[in-house]
C-alpha positions as CSV (number, residue, x, y, z in Angstrom):
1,X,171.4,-149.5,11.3
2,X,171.8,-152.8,9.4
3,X,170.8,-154.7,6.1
4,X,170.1,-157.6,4.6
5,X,171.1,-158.8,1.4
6,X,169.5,-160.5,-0.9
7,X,170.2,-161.7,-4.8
8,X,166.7,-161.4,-6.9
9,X,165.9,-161.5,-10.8
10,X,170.2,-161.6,-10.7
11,X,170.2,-158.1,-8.5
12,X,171.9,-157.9,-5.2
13,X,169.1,-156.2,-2.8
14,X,169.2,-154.3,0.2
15,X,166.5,-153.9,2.4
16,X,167.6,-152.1,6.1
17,X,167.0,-153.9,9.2
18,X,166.8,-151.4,12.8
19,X,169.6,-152.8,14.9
20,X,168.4,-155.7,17.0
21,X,165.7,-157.2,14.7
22,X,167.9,-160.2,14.2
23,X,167.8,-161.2,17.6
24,X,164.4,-160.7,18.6
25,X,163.1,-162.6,16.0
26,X,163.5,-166.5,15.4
27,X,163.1,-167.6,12.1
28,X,161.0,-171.3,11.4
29,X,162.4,-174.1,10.0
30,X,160.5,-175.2,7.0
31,X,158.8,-178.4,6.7
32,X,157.3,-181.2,9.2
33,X,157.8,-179.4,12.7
34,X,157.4,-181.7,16.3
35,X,155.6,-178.9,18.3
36,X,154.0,-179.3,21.9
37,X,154.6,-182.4,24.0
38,X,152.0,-181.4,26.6
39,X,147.8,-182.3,25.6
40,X,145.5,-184.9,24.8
41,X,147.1,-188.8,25.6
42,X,148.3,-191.1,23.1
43,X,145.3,-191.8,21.1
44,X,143.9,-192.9,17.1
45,X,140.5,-192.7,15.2
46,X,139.8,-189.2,17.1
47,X,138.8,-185.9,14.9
48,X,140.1,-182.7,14.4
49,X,138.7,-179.3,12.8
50,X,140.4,-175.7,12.8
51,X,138.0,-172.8,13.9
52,X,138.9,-170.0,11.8
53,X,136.9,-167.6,13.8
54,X,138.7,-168.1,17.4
55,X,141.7,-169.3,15.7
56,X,141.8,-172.6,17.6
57,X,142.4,-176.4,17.0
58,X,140.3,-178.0,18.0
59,X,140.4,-182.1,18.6
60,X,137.8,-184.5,20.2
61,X,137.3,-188.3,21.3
62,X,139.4,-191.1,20.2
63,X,140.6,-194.1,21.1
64,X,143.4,-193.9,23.7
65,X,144.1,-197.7,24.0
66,X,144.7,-200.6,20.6
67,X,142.2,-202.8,22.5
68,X,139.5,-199.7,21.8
69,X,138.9,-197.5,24.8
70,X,136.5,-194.6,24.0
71,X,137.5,-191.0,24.9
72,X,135.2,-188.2,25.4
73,X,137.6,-185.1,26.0
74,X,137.8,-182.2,24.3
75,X,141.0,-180.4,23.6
76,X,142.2,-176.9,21.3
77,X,145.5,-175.4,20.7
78,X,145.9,-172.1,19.4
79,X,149.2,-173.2,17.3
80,X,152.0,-171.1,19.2
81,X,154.2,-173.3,19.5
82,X,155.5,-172.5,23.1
83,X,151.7,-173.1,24.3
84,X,150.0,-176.2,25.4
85,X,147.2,-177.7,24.4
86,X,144.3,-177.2,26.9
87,X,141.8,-179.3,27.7
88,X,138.3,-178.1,27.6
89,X,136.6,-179.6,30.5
90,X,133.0,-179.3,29.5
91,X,129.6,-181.5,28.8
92,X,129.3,-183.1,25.5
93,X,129.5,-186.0,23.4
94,X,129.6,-189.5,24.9
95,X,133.0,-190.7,24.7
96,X,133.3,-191.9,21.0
97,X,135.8,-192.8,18.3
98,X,135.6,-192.9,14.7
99,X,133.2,-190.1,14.1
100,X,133.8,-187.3,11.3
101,X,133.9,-183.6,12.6
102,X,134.6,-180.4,10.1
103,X,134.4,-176.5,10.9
104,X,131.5,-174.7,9.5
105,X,133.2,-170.9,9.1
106,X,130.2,-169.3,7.9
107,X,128.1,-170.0,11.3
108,X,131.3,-170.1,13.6
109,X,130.8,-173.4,15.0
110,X,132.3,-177.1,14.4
111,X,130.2,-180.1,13.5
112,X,130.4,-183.4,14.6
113,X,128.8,-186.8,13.7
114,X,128.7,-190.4,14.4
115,X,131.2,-192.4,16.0
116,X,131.4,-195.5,17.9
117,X,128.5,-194.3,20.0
118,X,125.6,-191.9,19.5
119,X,126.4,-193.2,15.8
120,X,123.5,-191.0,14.5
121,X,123.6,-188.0,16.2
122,X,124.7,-184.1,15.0
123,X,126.6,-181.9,17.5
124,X,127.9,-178.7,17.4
125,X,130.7,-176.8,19.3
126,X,130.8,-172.8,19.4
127,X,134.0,-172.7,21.8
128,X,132.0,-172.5,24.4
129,X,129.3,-175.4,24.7
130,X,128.3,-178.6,22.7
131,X,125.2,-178.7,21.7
132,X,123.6,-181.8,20.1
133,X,121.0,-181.3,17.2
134,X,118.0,-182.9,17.0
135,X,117.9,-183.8,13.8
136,X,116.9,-186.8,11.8
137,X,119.9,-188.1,9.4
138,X,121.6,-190.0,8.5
139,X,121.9,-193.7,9.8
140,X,124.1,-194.6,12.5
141,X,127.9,-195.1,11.4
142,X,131.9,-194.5,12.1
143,X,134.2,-193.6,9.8
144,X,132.8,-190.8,7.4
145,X,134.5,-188.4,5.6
146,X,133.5,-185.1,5.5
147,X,134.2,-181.4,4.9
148,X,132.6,-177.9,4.5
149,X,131.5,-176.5,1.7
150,X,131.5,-172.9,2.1
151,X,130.7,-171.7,-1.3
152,X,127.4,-173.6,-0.6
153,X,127.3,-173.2,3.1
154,X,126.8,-177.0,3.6
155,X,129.0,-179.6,5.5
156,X,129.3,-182.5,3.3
157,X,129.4,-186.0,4.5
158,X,130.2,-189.2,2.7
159,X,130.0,-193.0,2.9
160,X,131.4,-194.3,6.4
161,X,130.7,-197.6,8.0
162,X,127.2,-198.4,9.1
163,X,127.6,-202.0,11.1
164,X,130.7,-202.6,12.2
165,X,133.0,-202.6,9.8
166,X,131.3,-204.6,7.6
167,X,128.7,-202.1,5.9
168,X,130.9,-200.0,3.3
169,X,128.2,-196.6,2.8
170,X,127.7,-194.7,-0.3
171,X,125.4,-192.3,0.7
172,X,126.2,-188.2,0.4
173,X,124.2,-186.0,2.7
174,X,124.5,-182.3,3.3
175,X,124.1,-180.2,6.7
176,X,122.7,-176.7,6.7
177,X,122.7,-176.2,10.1
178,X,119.3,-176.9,10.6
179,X,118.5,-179.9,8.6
180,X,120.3,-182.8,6.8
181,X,119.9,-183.9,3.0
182,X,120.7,-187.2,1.5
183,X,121.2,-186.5,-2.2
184,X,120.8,-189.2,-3.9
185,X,123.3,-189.5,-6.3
186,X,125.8,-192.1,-8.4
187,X,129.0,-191.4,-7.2
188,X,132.2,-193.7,-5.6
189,X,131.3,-197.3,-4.3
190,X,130.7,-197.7,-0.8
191,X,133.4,-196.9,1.6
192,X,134.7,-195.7,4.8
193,X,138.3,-194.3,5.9
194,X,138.0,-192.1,2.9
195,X,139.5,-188.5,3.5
196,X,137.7,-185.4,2.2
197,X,138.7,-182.1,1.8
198,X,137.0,-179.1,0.1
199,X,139.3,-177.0,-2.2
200,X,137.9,-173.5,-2.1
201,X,139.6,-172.2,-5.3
202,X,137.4,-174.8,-7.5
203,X,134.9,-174.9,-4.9
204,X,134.9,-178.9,-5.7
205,X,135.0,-181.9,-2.3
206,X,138.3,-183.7,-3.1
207,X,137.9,-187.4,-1.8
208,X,140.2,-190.0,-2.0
209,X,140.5,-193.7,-1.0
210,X,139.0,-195.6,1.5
211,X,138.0,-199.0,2.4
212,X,135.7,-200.7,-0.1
213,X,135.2,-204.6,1.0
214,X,135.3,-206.6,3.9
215,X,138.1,-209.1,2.0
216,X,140.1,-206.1,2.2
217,X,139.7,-204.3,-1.0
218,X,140.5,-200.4,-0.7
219,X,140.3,-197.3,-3.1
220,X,143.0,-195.5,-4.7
221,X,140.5,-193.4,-6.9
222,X,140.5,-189.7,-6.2
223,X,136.8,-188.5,-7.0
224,X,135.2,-184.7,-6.6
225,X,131.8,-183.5,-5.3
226,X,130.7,-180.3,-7.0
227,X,127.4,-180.2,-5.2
228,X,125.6,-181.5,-8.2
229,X,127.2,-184.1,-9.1
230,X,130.3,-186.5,-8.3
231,X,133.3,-186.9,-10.9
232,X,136.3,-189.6,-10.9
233,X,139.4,-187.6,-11.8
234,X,141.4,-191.1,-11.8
235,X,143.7,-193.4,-9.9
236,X,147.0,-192.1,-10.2
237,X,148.7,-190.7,-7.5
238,X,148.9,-192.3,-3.8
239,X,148.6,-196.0,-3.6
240,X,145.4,-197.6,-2.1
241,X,144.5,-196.8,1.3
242,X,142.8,-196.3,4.3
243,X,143.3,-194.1,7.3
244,X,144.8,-191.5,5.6
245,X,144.5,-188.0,6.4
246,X,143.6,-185.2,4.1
247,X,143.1,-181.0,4.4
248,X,143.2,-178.1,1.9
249,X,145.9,-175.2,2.2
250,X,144.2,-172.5,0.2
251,X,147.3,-170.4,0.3
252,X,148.7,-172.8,-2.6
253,X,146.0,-174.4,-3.8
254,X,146.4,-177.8,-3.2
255,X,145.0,-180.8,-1.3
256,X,147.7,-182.1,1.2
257,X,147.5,-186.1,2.0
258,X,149.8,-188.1,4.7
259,X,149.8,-191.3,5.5
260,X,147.0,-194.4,6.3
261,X,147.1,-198.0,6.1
262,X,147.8,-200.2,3.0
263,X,146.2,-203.9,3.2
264,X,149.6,-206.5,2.3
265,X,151.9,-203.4,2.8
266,X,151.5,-201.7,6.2
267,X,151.5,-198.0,7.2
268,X,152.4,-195.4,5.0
269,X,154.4,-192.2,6.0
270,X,154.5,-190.5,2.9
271,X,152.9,-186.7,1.8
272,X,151.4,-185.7,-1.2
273,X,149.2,-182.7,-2.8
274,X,146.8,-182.6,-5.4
275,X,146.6,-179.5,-7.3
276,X,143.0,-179.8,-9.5
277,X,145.0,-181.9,-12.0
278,X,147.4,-184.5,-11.0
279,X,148.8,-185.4,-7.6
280,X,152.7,-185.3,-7.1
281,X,154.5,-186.7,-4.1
282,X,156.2,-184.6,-1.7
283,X,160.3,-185.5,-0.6
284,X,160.0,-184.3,3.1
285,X,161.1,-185.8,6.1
286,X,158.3,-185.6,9.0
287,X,156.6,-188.4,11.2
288,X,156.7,-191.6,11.5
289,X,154.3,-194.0,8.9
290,X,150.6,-194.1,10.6
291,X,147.4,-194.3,10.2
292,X,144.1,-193.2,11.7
293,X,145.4,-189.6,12.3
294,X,143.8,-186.4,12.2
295,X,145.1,-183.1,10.3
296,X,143.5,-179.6,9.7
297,X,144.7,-176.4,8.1
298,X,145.4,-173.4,10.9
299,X,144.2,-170.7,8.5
300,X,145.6,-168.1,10.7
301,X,149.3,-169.1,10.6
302,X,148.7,-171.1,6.9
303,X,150.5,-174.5,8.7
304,X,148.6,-177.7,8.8
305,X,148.5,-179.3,11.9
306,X,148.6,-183.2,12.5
307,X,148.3,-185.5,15.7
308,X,148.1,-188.8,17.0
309,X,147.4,-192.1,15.5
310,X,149.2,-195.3,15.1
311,X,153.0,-195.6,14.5
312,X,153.1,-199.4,14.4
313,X,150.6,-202.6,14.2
314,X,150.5,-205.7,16.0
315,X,152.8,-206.7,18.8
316,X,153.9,-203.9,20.3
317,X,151.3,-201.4,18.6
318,X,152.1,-198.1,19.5
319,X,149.8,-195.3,19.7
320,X,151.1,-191.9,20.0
321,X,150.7,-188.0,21.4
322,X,152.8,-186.5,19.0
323,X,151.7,-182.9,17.4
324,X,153.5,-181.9,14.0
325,X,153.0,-179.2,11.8
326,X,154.0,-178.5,8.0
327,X,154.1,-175.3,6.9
328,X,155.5,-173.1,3.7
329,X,155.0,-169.7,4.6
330,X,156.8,-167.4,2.4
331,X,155.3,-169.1,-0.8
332,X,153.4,-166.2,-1.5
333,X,152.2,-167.3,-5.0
334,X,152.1,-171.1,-4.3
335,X,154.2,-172.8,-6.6
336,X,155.9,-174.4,-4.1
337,X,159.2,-172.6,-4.3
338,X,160.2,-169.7,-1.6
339,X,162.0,-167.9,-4.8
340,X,162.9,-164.5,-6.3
341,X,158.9,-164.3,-7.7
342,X,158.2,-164.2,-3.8
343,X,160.6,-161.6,-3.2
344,X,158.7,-159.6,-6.0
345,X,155.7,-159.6,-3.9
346,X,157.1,-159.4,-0.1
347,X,159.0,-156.1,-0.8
348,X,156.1,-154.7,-2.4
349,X,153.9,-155.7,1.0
350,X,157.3,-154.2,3.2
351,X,156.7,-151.1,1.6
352,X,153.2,-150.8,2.3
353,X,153.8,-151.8,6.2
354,X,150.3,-151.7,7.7
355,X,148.1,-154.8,6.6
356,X,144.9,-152.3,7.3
357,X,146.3,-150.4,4.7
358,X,143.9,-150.3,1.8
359,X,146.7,-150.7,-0.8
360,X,147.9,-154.1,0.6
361,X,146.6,-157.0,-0.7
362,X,143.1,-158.5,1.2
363,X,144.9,-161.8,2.9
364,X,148.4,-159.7,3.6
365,X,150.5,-162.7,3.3
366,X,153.6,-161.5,3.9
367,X,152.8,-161.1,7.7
368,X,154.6,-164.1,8.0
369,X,154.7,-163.6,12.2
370,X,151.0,-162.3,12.3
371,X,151.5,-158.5,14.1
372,X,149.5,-156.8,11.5
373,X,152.6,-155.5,10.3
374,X,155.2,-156.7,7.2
375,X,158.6,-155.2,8.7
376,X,162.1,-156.4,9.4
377,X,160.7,-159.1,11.5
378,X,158.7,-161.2,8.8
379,X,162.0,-160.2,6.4
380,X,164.2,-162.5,8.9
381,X,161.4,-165.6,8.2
382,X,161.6,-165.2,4.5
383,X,165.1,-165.3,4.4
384,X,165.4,-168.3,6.4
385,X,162.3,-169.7,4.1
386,X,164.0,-168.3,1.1
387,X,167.3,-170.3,1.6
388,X,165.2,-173.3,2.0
389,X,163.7,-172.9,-1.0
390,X,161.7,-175.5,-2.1
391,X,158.6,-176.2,0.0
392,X,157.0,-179.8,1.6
C-alpha cells in the first residue's frame, strides 16, 4: 500500500493508492495537446461536429489544396489519443467546402448545409448513412455559422455568403428536422465566417465576428440569439476577424474562440472564452496562427478538439493535417483553476466510487479517465492537473 499527499484548505491529505496504480496510469498534460498524425489530408474550410451519442468526431469535405480542390470524404475519431482517425467510406454529399454542419443531440444525428456545391441543400448523418433532406430553405450559400439549440430542439443557422463572396447574408433560419424557418428578425449586419456556438447554461447562440464587406470590413461584435430575439453584448474582446473557430465547453461555462484571419494583420493564433459577461484572453501555448479551422467540444472526455486549416498565406501557403486538443479536466467547478475547491469535490466523488451510484453527482466529473469509476487512477490525473493549476 501507498499514498498520495496532497496540501488542501492548508491540510496535508492522504488519500491511499493500491500498489501499482502509479504506473498503470498516465497522467495528461494540460493545455493544447498535438494528438494523431494519421486521418483526413491537409485540408481548410471543412466542418466538424461532435456526436454525443456515439461519442465520435466527426469531420467532412474541405478543401485539400490553396488553389480550391473540393473534398467529399467523411472522417470520425473517437478522441483516444493512441487511435486513428478512420475514414468513413460511404455515399453522401458532393465533394464541398465551406458548408456549416452542427450535431443535433436530441435526434442523434449531425446536420449539414451548403457549401461550395449543393449550396442549398440539408443532409443528415446518423453514423451510419447520409441522407439528404428534401427540404425547401434557405438560398444557396458557403460560409454559415451555425449551432444547435437544444433547449429548443432547433439547429440555428446564420448569415453565410450567398454569391461568391460578395453577398454578406443576414438571414436566421431554424431546422426542426423536418422543416426550416426563416425568422425574420433585426439582428447583426450581413456576414459570413462568423462562428456560433450555443451556451447551454443561458441557453443563448453566442456569435461573434465575421466578414461584413467586400472592401474588407469584418466584425468584432459579439451578439446572442435567444430564439426570440438577437442582442449585441459589445465589441470588446477579440479583435475583428474572420475564419475563426468557436465551441461551447459546458463543464465551465464558457464559449472557447481560437484563431481566424485579420484583414491588414494576418492570422491569428490566439484563445479566448467568453463567460456570459466579458471575454478574457487565454496565455496558452498551442498551434500555430490559422484560420478556416474547425473545433468541437468531445462531451465525453470534456476536451475540445481542433483540426486543419491554414498556417500561413501567400507564397508558400501551407495547409495542414494537424489534430490538437485543449482540455481542463479536473476543473470540477469551472473557474478555471485545478485548486483546493476541486479537491473538495473529487474526494467527495472518491468516496462514493461507483458513478451509477445514486449519491454521486448526475455528470460524475471526477471520472477523469472515463471507467465509470472515480479511484486511484483519476486521483493520479488530478494531481498532475492540480500541479498545473491554472487552466487554458
Amino acid at each position: 500500500m501507498c499514498s498520495i499527499q496532497m496540501m488542501a484548505f492548508g491540510a496535508r491529505v492522504v488519500i491511499p493508492l493500491c500498489v501499482g496504480s502509479f504506473a498503470a496510469t498516465a497522467a495528461e498534460p494540460i493545455g493544447w495537446l498535438p494528438r494523431p498524425s494519421s486521418g483526413p489530408s491537409p485540408r481548410f474550410i471543412q466542418a466538424m461536429a461532435h456526436d454525443s451519442c456515439r461519442g465520435q468526431t466527426v469531420l467532412f469535405g474541405g478543401s485539400t489544396s490553396s488553389s480550391i480542390v473540393a473534398n467529399g470524404e467523411t472522417w470520425e475519431w473517437n478522441g483516444d489519443p493512441q487511435s486513428d482517425w478512420i475514414r468513413r467510406d460511404v455515399p453522401g454529399p458532393s465533394a464541398r467546402w465551406g458548408h456549416g454542419m452542427t450535431f443535433d443531440s436530441t435526434r442523434g444525428v449531425t446536420v449539414l448545409f451548403g457549401g461550395s456545391t449543393g449550396g442549398d441543400e440539408t443532409w443528415e448523418w446518423d453514423g451510419v448513412v447520409w441522407k439528404r433532406c428534401l427540404v425547401a430553405g434557405p438560398s444557396s450559400r458557403m460560409y454559415p455559422a451555425m449551432s444547435y439549440d437544444s433547449s429548443r430542439g432547433v439547429v440555428v443557422l446564420f448569415g453565410g455568403a450567398t454569391t461568391g463572396s460578395n453577398q454578406h447574408d443576414g438571414e436566421t433560419w431554424e431546422w426542426n428536422g423536418t422543416d426550416w424557418t426563416n425568422r425574420s428578425v433585426s439582428g447583426p449586419s450581413g456576414r459570413f465566417g462568423a462562428a456560433m456556438s450555443y451556451d447551454a447554461r443561458r441557453q443563448v447562440c453566442v456569435l461573434f465576428g465575421g466578414s461584413t464587406d467586400s472592401a474588407g470590413g469584418t466584425s468584432a461584435e459579439t451578439w446572442e440569439w435567444n430564439g426570440s430575439i438577437w442582442q449585441l453584448r459589445g465589441s470588446d474582446g477579440p479583435s475583428k476577424r474572420y475564419g475563426h473557430s468557436m465551441v461551447f465547453d459546458p463543464a465551465r461555462g464558457i464559449s472557447l474562440l481560437f484563431g481566424g484571419w485579420r484583414p491588414g494583420f494576418g492570422l491569428d493564433g490566439d484563445t479566448w472564452k467568453w463567460n456570459g459577461v466579458s471575454w478574457s484572453q487565454r496565455t496558452v501555448s498551442g498551434p500555430a496562427p490559422r484560420y478556416y479551422h474547425s473545433m468541437a467540444f468531445d462531451h465525453r472526455r470534456r476536451t475540445i478538439c481542433l483540426f486543419g486549416g491554414v498556417r500561413s498565406l501567400g507564397v508558400g501557403e501551407i495547409l495542414n493535417a494537424e489534430t490538437w486538443e485543449l482540455n481542463c479536466f479536473a476543473d470540477l467547478n469551472a473557474d478555471d483553476l485545478t485548486d483546493d475547491n476541486d479537491f473538495v469535490l473529487f474526494a467527495a466523488a472518491y468516496d462514493i466510487l461507483d458513478c451509477e451510484d445514486s449519491a454521486m453527482a448526475a455528470d460524475c466529473a471526477s471520472d477523469l479517465n472515463h471507467d465509470g469509476v472515480v479511484d486511484d487512477a483519476d486521483f493520479v490525473m488530478f494531481a498532475a492537473a492540480y500541479d498545473a493549476f491554472v487552466c487554458p
